[in-house]
C-alpha positions as semicolon CSV with decimal commas, in nm:
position;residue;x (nm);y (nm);z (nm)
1;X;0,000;0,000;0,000
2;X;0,064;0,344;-0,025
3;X;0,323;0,511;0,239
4;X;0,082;0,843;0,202
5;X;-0,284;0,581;0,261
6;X;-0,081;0,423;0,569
7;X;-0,099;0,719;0,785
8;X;-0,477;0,615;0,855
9;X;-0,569;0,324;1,017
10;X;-0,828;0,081;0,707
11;X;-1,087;-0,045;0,863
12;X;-1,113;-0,430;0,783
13;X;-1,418;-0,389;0,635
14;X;-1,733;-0,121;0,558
15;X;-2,083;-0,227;0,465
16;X;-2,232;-0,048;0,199
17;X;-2,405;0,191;0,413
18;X;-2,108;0,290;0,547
19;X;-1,923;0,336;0,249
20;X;-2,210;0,603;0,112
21;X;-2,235;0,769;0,443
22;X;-1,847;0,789;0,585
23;X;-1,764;0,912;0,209
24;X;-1,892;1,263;0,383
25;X;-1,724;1,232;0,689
26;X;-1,393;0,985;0,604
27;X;-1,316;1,031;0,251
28;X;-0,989;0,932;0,234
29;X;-1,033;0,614;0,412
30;X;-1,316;0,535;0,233
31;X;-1,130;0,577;-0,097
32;X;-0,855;0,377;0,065
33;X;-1,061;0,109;0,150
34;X;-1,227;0,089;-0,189
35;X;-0,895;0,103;-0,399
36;X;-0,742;-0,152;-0,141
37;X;-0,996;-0,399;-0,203
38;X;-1,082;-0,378;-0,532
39;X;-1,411;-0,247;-0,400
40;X;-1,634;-0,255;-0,794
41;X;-1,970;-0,337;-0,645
42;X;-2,149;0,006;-0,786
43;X;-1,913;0,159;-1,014
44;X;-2,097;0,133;-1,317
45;X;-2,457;0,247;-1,192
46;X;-2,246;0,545;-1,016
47;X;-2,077;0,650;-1,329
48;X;-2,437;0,633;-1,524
49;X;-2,596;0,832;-1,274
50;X;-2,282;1,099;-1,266
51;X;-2,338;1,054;-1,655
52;X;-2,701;1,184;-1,649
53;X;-2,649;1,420;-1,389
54;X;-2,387;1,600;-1,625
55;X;-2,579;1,601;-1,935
56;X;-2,873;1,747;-1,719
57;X;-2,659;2,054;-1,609
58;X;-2,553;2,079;-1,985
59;X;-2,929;2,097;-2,095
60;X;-2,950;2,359;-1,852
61;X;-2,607;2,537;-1,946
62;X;-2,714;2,523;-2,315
63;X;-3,087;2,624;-2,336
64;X;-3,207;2,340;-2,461
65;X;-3,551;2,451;-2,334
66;X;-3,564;2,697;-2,622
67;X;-3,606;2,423;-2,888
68;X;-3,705;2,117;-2,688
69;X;-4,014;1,977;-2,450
70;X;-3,964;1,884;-2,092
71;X;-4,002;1,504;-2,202
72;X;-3,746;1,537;-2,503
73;X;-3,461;1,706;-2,252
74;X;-3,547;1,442;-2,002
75;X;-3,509;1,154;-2,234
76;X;-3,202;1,299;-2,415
77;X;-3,050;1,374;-2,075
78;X;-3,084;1,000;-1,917
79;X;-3,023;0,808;-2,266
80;X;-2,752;0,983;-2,336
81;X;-2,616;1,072;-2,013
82;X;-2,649;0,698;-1,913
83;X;-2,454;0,619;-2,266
84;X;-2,202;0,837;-2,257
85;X;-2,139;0,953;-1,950
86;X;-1,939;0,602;-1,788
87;X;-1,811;0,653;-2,110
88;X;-1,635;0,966;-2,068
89;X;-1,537;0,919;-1,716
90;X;-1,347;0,593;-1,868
91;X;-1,176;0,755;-2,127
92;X;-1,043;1,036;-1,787
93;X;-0,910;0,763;-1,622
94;X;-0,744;0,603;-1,916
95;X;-0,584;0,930;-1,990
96;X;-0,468;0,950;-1,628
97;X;-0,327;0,648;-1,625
98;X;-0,119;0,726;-1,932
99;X;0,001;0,988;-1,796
100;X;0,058;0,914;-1,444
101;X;0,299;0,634;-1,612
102;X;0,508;0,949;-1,722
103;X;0,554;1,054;-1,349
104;X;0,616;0,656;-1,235
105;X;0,226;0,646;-1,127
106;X;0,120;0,283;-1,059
107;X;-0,225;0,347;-1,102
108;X;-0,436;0,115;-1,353
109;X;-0,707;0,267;-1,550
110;X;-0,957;0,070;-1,385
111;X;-0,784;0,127;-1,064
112;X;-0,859;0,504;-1,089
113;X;-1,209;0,459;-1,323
114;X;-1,298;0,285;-0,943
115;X;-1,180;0,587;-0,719
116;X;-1,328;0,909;-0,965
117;X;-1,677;0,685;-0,961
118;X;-1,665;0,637;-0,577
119;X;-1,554;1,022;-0,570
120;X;-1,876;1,115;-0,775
121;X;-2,139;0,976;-0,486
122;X;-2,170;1,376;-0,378
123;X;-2,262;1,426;-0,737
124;X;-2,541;1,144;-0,766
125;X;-2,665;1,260;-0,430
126;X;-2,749;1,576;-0,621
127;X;-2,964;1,406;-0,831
128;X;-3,234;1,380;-0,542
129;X;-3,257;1,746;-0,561
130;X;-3,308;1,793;-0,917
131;X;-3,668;1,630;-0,918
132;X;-3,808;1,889;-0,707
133;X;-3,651;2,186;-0,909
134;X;-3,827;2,007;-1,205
135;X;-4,153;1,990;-1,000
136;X;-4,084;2,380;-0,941
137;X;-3,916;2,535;-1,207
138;X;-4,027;2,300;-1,500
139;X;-3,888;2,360;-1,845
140;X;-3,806;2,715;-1,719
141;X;-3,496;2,568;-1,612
142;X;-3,352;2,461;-1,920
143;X;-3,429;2,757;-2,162
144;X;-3,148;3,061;-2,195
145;X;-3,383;3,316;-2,075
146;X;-3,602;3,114;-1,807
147;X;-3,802;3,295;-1,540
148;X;-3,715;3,035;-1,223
149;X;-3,673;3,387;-0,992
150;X;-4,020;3,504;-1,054
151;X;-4,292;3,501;-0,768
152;X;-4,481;3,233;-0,877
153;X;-4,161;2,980;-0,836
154;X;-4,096;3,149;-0,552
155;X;-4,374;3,095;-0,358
156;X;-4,431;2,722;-0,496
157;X;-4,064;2,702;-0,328
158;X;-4,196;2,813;-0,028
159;X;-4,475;2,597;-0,027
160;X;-4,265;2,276;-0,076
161;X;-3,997;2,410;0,192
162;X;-4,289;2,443;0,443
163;X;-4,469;2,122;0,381
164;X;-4,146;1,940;0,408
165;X;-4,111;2,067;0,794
């Protein structure tokens, strides 16, 4: 292992609860842990959901309310996201790995494809909050010009803030 991963005591072992709550709290052991044991339970379904999360906060970036529906963005977003997104993040690591080798970096593409997709959980999370700005905002939030500060989103916000107490 590592001389720089050794200063922390690994646990033997974290459950999969653990390793999506102490990834707030513990990163670094928790991304010790999962590069130490080959930890590749979720990677894929982490780098799929990081995948449509991106592509959602490029529809929004890009306006693609101004020539799309709500249903179009929302299937473009998760097909595509889904497709290419695990995809992208794979093609990071590779390039990483090519040229950590340049600095005498150890790291294996997979090795690191498993550490950036346990590193995007924050990301996913975020995910859980984009439903509700949907609910609120609509397709306001993807067009160039959308109204999402006006008084009528406002006070829906406030609604859904106060129910939610």
């Amino acid at each position: 292992m590592d001389p720089i991963l050794d200063e922390e005591e690994l646990p033997n072992t974290f459950t999969d609860e653990e390793l999506f709550t102490q990834i707030w709290t513990r990163p670094k052991a928790v991304l010790a842990y999962i590069h130490e044991y080959k930890y590749d339970k979720y990677v894929t379904i982490l780098l799929v959901l990081a995948g449509i999360k991106g592509s959602f906060d490029r529809a929004s970036m890009k306006g693609m309310g101004d020539s799309m529906s709500m249903i179009g963005i929302l299937g473009v977003c998760i097909i595509f996201g889904a497709l290419f997104g695990w995809i992208t993040y794979y093609i990071c690591a590779a390039i990483i790995s090519f040229t950590g080798k340049w600095l005498e970096g150890r790291g294996n593409t997979q090795a690191i494809l498993r550490v950036i997709s346990y590193s995007l959980i924050p990301t996913v999370i975020s995910l859980v909050l984009l439903i509700p700005q949907i609910g609120i905002y609509g397709i306001e939030m993807f067009k160039s010009d959308g109204d999402i500060l006006s008084h009528r989103h406002y006070s829906e916000y406030c609604i859904l803030c106060i129910y939610c107490t």
